[in-house]
mmCIF file of the N, C-alpha and C atoms, coordinates in Angstrom:
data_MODEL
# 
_entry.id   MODEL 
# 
loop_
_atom_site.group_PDB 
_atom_site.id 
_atom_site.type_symbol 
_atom_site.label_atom_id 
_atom_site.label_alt_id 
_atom_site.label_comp_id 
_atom_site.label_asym_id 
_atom_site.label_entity_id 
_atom_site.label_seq_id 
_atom_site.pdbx_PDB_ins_code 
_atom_site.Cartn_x 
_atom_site.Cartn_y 
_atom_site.Cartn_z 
_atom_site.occupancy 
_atom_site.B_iso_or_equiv 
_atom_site.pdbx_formal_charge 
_atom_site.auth_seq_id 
_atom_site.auth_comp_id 
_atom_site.auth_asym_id 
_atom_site.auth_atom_id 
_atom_site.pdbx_PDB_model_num 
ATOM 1   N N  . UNK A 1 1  ? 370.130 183.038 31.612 1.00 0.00 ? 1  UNK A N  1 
ATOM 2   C CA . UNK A 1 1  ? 369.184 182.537 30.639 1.00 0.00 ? 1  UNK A CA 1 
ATOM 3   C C  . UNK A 1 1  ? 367.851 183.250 30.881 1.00 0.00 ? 1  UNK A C  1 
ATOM 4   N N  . UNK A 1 2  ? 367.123 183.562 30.117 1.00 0.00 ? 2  UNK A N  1 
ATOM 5   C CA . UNK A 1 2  ? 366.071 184.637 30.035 1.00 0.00 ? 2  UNK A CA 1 
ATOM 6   C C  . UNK A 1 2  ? 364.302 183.439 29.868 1.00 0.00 ? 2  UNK A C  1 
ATOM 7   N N  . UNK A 1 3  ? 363.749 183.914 30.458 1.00 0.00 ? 3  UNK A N  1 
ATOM 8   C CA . UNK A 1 3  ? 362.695 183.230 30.823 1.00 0.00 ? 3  UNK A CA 1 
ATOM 9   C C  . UNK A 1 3  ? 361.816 182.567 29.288 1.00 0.00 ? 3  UNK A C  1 
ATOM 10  N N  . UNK A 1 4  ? 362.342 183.507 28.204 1.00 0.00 ? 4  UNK A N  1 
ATOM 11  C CA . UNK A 1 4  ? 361.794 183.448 26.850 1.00 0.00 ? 4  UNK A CA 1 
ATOM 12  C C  . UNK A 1 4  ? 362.588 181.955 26.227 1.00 0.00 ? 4  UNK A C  1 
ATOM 13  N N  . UNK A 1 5  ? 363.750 181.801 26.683 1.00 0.00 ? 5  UNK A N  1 
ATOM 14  C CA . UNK A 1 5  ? 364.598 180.532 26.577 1.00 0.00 ? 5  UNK A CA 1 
ATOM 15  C C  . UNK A 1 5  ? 363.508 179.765 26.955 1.00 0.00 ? 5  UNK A C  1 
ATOM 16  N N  . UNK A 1 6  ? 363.583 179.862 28.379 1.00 0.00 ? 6  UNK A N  1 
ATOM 17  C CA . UNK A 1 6  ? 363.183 178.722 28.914 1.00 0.00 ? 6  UNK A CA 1 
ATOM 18  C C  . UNK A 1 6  ? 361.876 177.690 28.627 1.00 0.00 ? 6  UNK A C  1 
ATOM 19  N N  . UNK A 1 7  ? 361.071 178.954 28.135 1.00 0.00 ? 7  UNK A N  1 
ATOM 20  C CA . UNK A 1 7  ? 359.508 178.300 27.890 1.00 0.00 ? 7  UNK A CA 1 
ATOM 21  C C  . UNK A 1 7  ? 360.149 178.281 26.571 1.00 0.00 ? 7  UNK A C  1 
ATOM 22  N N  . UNK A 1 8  ? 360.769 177.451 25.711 1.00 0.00 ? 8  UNK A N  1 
ATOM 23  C CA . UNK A 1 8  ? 360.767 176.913 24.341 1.00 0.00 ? 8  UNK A CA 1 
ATOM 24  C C  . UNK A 1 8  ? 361.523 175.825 24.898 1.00 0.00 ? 8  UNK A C  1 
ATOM 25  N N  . UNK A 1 9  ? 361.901 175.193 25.872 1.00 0.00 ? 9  UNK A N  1 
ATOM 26  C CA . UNK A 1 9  ? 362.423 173.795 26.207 1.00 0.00 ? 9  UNK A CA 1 
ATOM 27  C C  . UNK A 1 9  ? 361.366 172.749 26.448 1.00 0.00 ? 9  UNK A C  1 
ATOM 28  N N  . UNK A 1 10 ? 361.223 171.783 25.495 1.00 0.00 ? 10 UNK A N  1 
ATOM 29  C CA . UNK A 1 10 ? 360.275 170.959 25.808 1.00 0.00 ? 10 UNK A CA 1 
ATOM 30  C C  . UNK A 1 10 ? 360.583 170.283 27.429 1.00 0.00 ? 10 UNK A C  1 
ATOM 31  N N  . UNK A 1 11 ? 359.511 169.636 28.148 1.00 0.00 ? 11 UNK A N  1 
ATOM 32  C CA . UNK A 1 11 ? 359.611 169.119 29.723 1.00 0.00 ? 11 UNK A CA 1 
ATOM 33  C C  . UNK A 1 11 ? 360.559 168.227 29.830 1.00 0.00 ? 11 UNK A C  1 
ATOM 34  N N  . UNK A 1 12 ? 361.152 167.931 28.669 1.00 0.00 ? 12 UNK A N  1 
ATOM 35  C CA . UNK A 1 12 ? 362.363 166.724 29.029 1.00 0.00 ? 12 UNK A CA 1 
ATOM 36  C C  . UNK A 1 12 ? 363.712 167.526 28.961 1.00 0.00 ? 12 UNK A C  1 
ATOM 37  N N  . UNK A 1 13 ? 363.708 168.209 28.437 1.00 0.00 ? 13 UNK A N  1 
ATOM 38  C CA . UNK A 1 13 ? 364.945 169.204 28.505 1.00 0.00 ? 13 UNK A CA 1 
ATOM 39  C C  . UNK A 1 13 ? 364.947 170.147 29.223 1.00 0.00 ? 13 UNK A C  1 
ATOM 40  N N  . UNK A 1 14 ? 363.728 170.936 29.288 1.00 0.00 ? 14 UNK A N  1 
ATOM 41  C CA . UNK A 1 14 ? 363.938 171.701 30.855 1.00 0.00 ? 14 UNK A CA 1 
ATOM 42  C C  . UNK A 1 14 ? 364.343 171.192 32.261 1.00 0.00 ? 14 UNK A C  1 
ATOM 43  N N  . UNK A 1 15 ? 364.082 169.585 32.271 1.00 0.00 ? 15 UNK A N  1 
ATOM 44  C CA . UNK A 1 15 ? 364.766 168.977 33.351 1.00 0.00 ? 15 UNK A CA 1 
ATOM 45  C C  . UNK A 1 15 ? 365.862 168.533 33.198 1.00 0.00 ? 15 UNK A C  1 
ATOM 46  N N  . UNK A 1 16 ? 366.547 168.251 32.317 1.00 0.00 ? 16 UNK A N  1 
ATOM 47  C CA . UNK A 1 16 ? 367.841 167.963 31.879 1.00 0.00 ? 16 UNK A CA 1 
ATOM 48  C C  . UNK A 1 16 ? 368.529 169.290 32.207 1.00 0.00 ? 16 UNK A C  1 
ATOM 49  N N  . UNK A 1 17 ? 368.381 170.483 31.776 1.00 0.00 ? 17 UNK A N  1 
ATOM 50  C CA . UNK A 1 17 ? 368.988 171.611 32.324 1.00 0.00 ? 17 UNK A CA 1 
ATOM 51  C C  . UNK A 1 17 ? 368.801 172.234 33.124 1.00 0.00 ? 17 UNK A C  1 
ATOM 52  N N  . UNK A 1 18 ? 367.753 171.728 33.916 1.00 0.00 ? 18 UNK A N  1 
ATOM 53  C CA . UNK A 1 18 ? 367.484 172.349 35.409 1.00 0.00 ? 18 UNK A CA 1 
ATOM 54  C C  . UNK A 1 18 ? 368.685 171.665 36.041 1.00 0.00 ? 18 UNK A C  1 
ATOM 55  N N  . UNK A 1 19 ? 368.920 170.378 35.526 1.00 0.00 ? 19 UNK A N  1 
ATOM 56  C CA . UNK A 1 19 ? 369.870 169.408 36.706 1.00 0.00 ? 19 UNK A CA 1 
ATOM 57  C C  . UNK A 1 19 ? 371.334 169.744 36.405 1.00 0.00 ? 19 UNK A C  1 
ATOM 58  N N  . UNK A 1 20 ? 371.415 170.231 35.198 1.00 0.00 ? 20 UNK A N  1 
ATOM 59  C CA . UNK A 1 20 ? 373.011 170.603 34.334 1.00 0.00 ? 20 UNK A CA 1 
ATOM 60  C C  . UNK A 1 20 ? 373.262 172.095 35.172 1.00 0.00 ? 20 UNK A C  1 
ATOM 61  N N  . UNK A 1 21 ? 371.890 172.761 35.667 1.00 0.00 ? 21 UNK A N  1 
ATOM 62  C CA . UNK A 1 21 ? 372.303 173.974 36.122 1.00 0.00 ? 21 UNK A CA 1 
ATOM 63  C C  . UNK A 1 21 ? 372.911 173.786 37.558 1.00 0.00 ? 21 UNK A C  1 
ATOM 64  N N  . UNK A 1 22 ? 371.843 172.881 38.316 1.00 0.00 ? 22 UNK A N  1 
ATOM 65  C CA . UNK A 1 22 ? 372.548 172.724 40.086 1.00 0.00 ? 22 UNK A CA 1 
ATOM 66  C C  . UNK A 1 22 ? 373.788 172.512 40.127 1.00 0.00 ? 22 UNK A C  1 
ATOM 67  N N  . UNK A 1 23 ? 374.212 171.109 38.950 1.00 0.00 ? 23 UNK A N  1 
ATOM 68  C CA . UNK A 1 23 ? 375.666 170.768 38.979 1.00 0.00 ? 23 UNK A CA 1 
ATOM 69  C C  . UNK A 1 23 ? 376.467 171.628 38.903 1.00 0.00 ? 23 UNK A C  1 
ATOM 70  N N  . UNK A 1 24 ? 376.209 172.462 37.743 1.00 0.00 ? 24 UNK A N  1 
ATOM 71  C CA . UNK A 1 24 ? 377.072 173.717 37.492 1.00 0.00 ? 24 UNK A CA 1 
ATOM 72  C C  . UNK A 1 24 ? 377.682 174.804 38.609 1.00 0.00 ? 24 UNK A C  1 
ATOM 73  N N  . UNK A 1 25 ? 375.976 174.616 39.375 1.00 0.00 ? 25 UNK A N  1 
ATOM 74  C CA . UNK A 1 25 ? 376.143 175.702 40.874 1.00 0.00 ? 25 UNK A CA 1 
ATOM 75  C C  . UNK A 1 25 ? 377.125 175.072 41.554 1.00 0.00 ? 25 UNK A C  1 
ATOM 76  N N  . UNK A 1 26 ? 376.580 173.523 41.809 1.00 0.00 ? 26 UNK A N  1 
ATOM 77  C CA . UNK A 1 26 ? 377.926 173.238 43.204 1.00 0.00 ? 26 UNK A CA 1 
ATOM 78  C C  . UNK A 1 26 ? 379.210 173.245 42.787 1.00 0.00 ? 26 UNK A C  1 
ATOM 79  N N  . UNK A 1 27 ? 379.593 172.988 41.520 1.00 0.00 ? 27 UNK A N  1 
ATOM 80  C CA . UNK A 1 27 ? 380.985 173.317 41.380 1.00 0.00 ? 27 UNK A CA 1 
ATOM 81  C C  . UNK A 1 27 ? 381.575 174.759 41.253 1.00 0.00 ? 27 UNK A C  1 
ATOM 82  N N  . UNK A 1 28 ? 380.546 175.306 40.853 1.00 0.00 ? 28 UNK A N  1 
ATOM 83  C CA . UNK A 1 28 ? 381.006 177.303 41.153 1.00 0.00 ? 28 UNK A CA 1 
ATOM 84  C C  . UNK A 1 28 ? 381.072 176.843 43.051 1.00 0.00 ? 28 UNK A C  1 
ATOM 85  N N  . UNK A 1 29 ? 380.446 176.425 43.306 1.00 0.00 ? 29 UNK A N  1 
ATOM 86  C CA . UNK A 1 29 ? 380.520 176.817 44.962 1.00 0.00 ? 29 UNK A CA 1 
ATOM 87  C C  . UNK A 1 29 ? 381.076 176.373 45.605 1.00 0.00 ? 29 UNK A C  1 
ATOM 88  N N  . UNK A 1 30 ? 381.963 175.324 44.803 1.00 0.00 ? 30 UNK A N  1 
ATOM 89  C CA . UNK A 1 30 ? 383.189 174.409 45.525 1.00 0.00 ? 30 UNK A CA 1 
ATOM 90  C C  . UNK A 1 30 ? 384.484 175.719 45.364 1.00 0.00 ? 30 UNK A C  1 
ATOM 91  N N  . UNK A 1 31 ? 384.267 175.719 43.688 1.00 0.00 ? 31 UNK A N  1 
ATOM 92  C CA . UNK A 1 31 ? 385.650 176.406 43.240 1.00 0.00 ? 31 UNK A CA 1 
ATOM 93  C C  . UNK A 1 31 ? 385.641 177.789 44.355 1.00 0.00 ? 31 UNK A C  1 
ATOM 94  N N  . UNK A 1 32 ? 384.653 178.417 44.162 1.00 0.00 ? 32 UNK A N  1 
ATOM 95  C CA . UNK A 1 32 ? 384.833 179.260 44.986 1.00 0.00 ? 32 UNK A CA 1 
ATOM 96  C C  . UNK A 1 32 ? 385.276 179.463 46.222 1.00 0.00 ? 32 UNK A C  1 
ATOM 97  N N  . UNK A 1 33 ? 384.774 178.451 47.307 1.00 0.00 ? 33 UNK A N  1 
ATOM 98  C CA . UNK A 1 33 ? 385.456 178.155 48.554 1.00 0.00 ? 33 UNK A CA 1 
ATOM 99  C C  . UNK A 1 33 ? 386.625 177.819 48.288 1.00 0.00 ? 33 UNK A C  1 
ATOM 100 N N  . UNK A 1 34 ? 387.125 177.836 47.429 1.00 0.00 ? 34 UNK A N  1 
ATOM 101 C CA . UNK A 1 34 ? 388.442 177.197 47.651 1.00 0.00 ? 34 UNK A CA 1 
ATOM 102 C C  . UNK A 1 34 ? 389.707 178.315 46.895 1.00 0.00 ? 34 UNK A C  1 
ATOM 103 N N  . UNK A 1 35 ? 389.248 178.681 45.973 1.00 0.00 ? 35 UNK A N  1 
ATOM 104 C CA . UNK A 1 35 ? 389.766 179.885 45.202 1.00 0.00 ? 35 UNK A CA 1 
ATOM 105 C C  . UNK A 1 35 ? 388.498 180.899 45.226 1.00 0.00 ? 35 UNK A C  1 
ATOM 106 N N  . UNK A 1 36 ? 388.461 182.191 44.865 1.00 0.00 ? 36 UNK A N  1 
ATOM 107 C CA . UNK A 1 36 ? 387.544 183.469 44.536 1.00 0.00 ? 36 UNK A CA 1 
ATOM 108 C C  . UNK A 1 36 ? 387.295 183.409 42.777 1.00 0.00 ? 36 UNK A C  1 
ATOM 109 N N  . UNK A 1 37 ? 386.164 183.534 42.812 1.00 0.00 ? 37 UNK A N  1 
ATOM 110 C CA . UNK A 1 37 ? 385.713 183.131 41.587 1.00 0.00 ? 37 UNK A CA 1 
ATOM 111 C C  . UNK A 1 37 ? 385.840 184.932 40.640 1.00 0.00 ? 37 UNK A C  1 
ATOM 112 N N  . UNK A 1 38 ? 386.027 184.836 39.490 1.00 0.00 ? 38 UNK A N  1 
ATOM 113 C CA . UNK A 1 38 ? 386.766 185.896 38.961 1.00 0.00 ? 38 UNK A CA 1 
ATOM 114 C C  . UNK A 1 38 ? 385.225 186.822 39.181 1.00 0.00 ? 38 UNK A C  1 
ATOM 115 N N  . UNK A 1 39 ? 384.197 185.987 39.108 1.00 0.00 ? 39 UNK A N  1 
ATOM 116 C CA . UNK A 1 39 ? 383.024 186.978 38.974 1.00 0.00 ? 39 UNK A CA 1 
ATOM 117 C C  . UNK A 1 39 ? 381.848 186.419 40.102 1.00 0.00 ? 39 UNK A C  1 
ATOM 118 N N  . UNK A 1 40 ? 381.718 186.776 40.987 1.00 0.00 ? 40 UNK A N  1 
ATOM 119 C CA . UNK A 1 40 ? 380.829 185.922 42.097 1.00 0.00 ? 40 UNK A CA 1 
ATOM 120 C C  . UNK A 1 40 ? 379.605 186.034 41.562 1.00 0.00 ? 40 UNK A C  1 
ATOM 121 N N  . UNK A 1 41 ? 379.354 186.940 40.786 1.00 0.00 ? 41 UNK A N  1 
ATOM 122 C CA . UNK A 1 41 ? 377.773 187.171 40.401 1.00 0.00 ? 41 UNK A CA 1 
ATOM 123 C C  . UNK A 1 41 ? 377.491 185.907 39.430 1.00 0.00 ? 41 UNK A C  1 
ATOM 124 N N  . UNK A 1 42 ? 378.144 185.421 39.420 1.00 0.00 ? 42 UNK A N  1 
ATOM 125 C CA . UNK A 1 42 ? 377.641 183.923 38.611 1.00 0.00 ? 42 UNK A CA 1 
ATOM 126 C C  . UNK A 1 42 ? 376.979 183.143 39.205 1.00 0.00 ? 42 UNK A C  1 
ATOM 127 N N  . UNK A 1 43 ? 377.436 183.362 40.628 1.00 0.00 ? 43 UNK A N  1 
ATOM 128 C CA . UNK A 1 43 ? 376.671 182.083 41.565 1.00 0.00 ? 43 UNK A CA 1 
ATOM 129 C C  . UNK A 1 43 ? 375.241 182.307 41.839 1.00 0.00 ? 43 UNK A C  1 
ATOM 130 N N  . UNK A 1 44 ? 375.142 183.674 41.770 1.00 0.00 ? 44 UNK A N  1 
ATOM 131 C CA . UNK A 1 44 ? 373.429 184.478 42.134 1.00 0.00 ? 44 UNK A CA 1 
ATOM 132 C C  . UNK A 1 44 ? 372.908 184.282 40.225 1.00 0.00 ? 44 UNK A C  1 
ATOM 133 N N  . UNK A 1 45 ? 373.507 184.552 39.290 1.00 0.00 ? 45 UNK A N  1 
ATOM 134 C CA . UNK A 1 45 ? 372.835 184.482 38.008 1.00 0.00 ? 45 UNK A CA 1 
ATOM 135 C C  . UNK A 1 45 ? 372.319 182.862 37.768 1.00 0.00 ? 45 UNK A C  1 
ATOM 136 N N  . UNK A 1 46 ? 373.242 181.809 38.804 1.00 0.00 ? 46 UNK A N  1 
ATOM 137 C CA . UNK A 1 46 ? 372.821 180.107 38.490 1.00 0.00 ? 46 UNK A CA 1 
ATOM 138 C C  . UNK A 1 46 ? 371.442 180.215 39.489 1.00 0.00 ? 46 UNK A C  1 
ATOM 139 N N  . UNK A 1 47 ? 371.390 180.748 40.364 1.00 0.00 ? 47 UNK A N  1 
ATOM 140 C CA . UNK A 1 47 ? 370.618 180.081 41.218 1.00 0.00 ? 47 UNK A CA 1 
ATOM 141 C C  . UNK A 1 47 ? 369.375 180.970 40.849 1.00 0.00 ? 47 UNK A C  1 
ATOM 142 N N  . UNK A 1 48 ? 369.292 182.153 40.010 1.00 0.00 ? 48 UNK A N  1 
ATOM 143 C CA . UNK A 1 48 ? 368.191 182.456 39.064 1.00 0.00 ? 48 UNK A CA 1 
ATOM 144 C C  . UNK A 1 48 ? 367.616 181.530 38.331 1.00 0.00 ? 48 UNK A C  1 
ATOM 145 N N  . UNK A 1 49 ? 368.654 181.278 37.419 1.00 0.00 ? 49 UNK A N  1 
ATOM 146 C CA . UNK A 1 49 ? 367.753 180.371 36.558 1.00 0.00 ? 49 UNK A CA 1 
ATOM 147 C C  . UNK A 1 49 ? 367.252 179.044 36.825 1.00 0.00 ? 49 UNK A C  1 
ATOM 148 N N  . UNK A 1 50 ? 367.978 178.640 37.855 1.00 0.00 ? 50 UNK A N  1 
ATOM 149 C CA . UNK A 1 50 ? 367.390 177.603 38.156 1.00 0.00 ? 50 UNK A CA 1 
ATOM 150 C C  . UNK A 1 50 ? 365.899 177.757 38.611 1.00 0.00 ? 50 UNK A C  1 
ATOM 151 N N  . UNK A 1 51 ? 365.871 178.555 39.516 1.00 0.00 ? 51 UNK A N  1 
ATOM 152 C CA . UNK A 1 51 ? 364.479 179.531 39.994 1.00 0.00 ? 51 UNK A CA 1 
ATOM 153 C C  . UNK A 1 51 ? 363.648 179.585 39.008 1.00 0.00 ? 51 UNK A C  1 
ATOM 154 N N  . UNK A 1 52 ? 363.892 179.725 37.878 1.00 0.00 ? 52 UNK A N  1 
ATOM 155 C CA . UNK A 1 52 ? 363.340 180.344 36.520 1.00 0.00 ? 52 UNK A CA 1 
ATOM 156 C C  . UNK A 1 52 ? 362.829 179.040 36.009 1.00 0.00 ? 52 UNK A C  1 
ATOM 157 N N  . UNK A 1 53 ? 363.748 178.494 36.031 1.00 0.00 ? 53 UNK A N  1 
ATOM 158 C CA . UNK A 1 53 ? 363.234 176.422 35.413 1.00 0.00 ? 53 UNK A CA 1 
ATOM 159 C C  . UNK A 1 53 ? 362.495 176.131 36.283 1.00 0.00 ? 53 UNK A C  1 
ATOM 160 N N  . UNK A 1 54 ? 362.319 176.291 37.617 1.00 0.00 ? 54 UNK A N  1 
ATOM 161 C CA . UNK A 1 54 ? 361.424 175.341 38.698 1.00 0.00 ? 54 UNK A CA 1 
ATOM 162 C C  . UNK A 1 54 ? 360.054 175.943 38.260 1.00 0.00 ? 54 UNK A C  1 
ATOM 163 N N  . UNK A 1 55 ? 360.358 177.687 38.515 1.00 0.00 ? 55 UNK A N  1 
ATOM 164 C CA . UNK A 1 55 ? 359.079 178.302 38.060 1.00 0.00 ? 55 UNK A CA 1 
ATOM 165 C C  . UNK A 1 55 ? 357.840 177.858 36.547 1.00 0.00 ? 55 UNK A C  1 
ATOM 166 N N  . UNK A 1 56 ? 359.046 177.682 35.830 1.00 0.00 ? 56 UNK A N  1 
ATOM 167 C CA . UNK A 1 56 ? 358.272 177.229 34.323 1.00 0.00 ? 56 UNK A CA 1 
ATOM 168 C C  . UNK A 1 56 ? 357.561 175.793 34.319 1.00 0.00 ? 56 UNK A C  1 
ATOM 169 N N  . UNK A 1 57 ? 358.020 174.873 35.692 1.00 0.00 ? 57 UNK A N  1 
ATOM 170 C CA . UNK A 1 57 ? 357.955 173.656 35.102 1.00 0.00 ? 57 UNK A CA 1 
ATOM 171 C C  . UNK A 1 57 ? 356.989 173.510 36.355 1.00 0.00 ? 57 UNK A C  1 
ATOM 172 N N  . UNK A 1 58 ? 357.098 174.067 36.855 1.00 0.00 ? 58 UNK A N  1 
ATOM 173 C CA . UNK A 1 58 ? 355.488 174.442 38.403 1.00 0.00 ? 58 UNK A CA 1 
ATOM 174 C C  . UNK A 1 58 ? 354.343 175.062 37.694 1.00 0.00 ? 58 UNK A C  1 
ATOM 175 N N  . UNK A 1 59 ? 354.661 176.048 36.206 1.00 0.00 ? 59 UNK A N  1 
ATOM 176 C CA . UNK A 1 59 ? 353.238 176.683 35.779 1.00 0.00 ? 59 UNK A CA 1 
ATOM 177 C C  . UNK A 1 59 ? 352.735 175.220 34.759 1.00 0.00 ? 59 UNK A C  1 
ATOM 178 N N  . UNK A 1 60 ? 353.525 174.459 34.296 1.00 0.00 ? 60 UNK A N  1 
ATOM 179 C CA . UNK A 1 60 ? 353.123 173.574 33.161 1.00 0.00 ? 60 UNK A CA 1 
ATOM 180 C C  . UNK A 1 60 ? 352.742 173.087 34.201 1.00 0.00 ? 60 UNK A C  1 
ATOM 181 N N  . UNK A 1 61 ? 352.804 171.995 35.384 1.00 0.00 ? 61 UNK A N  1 
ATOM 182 C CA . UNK A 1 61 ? 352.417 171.281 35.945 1.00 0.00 ? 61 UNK A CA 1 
ATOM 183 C C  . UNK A 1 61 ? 351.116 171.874 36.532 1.00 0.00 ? 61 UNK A C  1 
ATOM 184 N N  . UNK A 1 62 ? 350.632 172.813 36.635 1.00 0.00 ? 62 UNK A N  1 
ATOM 185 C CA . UNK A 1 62 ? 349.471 172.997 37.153 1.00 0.00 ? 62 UNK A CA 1 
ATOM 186 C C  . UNK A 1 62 ? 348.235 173.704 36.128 1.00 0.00 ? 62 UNK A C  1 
ATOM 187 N N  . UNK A 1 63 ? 349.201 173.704 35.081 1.00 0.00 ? 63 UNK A N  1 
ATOM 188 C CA . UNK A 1 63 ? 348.225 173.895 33.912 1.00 0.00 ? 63 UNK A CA 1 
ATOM 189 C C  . UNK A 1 63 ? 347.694 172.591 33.490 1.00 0.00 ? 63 UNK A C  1 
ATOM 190 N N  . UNK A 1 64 ? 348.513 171.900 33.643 1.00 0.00 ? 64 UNK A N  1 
ATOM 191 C CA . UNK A 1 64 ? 348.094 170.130 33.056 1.00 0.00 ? 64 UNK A CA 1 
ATOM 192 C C  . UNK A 1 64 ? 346.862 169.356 33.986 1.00 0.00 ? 64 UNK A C  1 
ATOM 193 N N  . UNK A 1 65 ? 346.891 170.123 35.491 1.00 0.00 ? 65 UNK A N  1 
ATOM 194 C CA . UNK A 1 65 ? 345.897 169.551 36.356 1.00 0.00 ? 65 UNK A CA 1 
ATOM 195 C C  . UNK A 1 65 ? 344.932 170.089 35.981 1.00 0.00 ? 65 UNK A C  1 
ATOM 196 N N  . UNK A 1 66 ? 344.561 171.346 36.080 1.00 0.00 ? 66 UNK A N  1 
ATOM 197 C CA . UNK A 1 66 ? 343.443 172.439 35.390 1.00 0.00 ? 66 UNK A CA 1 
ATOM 198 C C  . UNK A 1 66 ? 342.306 171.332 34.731 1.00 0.00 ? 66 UNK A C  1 
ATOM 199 N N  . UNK A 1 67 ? 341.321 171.613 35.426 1.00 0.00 ? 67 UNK A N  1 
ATOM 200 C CA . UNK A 1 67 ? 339.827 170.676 35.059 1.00 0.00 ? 67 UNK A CA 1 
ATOM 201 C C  . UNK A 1 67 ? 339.887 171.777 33.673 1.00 0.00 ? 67 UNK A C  1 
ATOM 202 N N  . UNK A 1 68 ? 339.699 171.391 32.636 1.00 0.00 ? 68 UNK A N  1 
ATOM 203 C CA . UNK A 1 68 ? 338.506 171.588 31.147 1.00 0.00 ? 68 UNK A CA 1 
ATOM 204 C C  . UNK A 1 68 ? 337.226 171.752 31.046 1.00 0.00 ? 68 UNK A C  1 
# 
């Protein structure tokens, strides 16, 4: 998911899919331990975006403190 996504998710849905993304990770990271996942680079592309959501939702939050 590309960072241009991300900043068009209002703050209630960027956390809704920040949390849809971890889930997503631990079950790539179950399946994987247990079988080889057809494409491992999935597990490094989840834990981007998640990176990518924390990042977006760390710049709103400190834009919102920002004295006027």
């Amino acid at each position: 998911m590309k960072i241009n996504e991300i900043r068009e998710f209002t703050d209630t849905e960027l956390r809704e899919r920040e949390l849809a993304e971890r889930d997503n990770l631990t079950k790539m990271r179950l399946s994987h331990a247990i079988t080889p996942l057809d494409n491992p680079q999935s597990i490094k592309e989840a834990r981007r975006t998640i990176a990518r959501m924390q990042t977006e939702a760390r710049m709103r939050q400190l834009k919102q403190q920002q004295p006027k």
